[in-house]
C-alpha positions in Angstrom: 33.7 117.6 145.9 31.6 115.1 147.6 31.8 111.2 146.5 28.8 109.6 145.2 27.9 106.5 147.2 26.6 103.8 144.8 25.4 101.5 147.1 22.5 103.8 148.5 19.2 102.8 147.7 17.8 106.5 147.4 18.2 106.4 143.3 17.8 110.5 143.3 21.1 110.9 145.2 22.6 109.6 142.1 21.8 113.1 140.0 20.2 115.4 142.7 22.4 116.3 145.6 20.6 118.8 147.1 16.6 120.2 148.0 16.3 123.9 148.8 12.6 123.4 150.4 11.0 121.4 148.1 12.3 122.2 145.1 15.3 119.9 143.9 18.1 121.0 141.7 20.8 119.6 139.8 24.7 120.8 141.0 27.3 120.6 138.7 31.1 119.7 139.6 34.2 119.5 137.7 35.2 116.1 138.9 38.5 117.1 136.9 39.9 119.5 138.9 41.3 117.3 141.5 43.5 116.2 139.0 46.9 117.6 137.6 46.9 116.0 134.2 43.6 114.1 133.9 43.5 111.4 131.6 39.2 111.0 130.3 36.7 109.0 129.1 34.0 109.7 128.0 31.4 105.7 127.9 27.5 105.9 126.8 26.4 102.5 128.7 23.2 100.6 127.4 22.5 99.2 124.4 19.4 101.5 123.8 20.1 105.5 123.7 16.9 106.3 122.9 13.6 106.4 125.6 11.1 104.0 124.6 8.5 106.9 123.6 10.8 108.4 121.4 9.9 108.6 117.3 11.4 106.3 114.4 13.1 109.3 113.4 15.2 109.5 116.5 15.7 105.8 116.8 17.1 105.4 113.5 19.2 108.1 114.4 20.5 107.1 117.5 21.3 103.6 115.8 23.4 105.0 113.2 25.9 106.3 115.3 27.0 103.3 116.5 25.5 100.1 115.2 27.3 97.9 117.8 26.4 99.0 120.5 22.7 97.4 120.4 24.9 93.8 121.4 28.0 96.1 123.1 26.0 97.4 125.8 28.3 100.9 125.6 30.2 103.3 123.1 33.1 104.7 123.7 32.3 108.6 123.1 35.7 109.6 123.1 39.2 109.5 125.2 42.2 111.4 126.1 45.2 110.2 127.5 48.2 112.3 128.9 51.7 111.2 127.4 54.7 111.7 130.6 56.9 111.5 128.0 56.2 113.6 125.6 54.3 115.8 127.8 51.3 116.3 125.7 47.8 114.6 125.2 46.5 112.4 122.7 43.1 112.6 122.1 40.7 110.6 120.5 37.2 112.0 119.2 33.9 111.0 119.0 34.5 110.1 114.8 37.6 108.2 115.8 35.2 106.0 118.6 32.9 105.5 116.2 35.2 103.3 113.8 36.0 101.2 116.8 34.8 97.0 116.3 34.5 94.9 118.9 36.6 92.9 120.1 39.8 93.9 118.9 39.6 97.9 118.2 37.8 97.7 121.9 40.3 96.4 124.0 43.2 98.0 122.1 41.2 101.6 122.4 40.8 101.1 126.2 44.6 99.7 127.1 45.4 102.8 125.5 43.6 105.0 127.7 45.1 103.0 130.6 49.1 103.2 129.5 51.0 106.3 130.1 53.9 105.1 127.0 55.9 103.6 130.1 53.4 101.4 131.9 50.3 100.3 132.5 48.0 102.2 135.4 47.4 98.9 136.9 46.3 100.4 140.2 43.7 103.1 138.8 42.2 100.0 136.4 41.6 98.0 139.3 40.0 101.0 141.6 38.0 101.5 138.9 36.7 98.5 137.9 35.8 98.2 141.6 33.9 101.3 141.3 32.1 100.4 138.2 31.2 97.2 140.3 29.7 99.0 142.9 27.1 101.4 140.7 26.8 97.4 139.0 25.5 96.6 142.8 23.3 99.6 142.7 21.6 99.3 139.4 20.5 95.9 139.9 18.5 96.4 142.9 17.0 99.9 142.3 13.3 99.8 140.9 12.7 103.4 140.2 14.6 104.1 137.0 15.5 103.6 133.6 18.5 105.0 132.3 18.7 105.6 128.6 21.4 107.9 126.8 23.5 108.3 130.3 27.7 107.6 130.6 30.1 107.0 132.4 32.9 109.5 133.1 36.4 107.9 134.2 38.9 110.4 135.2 42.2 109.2 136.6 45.7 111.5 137.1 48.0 111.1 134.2 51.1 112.5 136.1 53.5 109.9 137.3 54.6 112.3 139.7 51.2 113.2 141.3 48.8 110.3 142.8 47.3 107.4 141.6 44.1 109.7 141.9 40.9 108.2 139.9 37.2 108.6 139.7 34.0 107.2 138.0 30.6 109.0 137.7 27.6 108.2 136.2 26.5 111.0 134.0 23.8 112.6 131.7 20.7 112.0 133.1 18.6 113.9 130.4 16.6 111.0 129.5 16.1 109.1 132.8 12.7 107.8 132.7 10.8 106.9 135.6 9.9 102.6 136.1 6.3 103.9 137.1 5.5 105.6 134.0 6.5 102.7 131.6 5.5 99.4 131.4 9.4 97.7 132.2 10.1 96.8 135.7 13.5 96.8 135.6 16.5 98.5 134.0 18.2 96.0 132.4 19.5 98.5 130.1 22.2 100.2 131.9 23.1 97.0 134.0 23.6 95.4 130.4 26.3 98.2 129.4 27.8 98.0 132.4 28.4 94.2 132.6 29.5 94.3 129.2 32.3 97.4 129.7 33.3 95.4 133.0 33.7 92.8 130.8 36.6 94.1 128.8 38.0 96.4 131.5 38.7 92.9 133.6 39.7 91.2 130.0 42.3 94.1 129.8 43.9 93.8 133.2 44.2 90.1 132.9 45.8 91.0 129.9 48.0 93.1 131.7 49.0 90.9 134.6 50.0 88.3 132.0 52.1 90.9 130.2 50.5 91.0 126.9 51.1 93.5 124.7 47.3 95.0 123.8 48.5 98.3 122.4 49.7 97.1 119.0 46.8 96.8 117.2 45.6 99.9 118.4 48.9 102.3 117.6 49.2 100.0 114.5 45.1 101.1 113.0 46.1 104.8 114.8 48.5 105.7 112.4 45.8 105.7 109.7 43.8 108.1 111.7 43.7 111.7 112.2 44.6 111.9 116.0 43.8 115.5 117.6 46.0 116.9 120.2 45.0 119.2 122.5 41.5 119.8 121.9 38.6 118.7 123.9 36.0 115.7 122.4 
């Protein structure tokens, strides 16, 4: 499929590809099938889910699900990781994500997703940290949009034998809002959530590089858990 290119100005080519005369329309992809064994993640970015219109009802709503994030900046929505030696994925739902606290559970949850039980995927962390950078760029110079509610899906290939394959999308753009129509100026939203999960991702491969072992914790608080294997979050 085509690559999105971040550092265009033109905020529409983010979510609308095409135009058949004038009227646009949304075109879905499976960013997945690229991949043999793709290893997900699922990441709502912003501290605020909810559009600025939207009723108490709904705001307290959106709040429960996740108290953190209001200071977090992003949720982890779920994760599954593919296991070369066991040949099987371990996947980690929505109710799992929910129980995660920052710092700790945070940085644990995401070296997870990046360690296939032999090693860490150094190279695809660093390609997409780079990535996530670039939308960064993006976000903080665009003026027509605020994003509320939308993730980030990170796909990278989980077979050793395959290659280092990756990709980062922004996604879920069901309660964009447009700047005009409200009285903020800025989305400082997103660009929150996405400093904040750059934050760890770059905490995480220094932790790598310096051979730290930030997968204890995790396995350690998983073996209390209910893990699901192979089924979707």
């Amino acid at each position: 499929g085509e690559k999105e290119d971040y550092n265009d100005n033109n905020g529409v080519k983010l979510f609308l590809e095409e135009t058949i005369g004038a009227t646009p329309h949304l075109k879905l992809e499976d960013i997945t099938s690229p991949f043999y064994n793709p290893c997900i993640a699922d990441i709502k970015i912003g501290r605020q889910t909810y559009e600025p219109s939207a009723p108490l009802s709904k705001i307290e709503y959106e709040c429960s699900k996740y108290p953190f994030q209001a200071n977090l900046g992003f949720r982890i929505t779920g994760f599954k990781v593919f296991n070369s030696q066991l040949q099987s994925y371990l996947t980690f739902d929505k109710y799992y994500c929910r129980k995660l606290v920052p710092e700790i559970d945070i940085l644990a949850a995401l070296g997870v997703f990046f360690y296939d039980a032999d090693s860490f995927k150094i190279n695809e962390l660093s390609g997409i940290i780079t990535k996530i950078e670039s939308l960064l760029e993006w976000m903080e110079k665009q003026s027509e949009y605020n994003f509320y509610s939308s993730s980030l899906l990170i796909v990278y290939e989980g077979s050793p034998d395959n290659s280092s394959a990756f990709d980062v999308r922004l996604i879920d753009f069901g309660h964009v809002v447009n700047i005009s129509t409200t009285t903020i100026t800025k989305d400082d939203n997103c660009s929150y959530g996405l400093k904040s999960l750059l934050n760890y991702l770059n905490k995480i491969l220094s932790m790598i590089q310096r051979n730290s072992c930030i997968c204890h914790h995790h396995h350690q608080k998983r073996d209390d858990e209910m893990i699901q294997e192979d089924k979707d979050f």
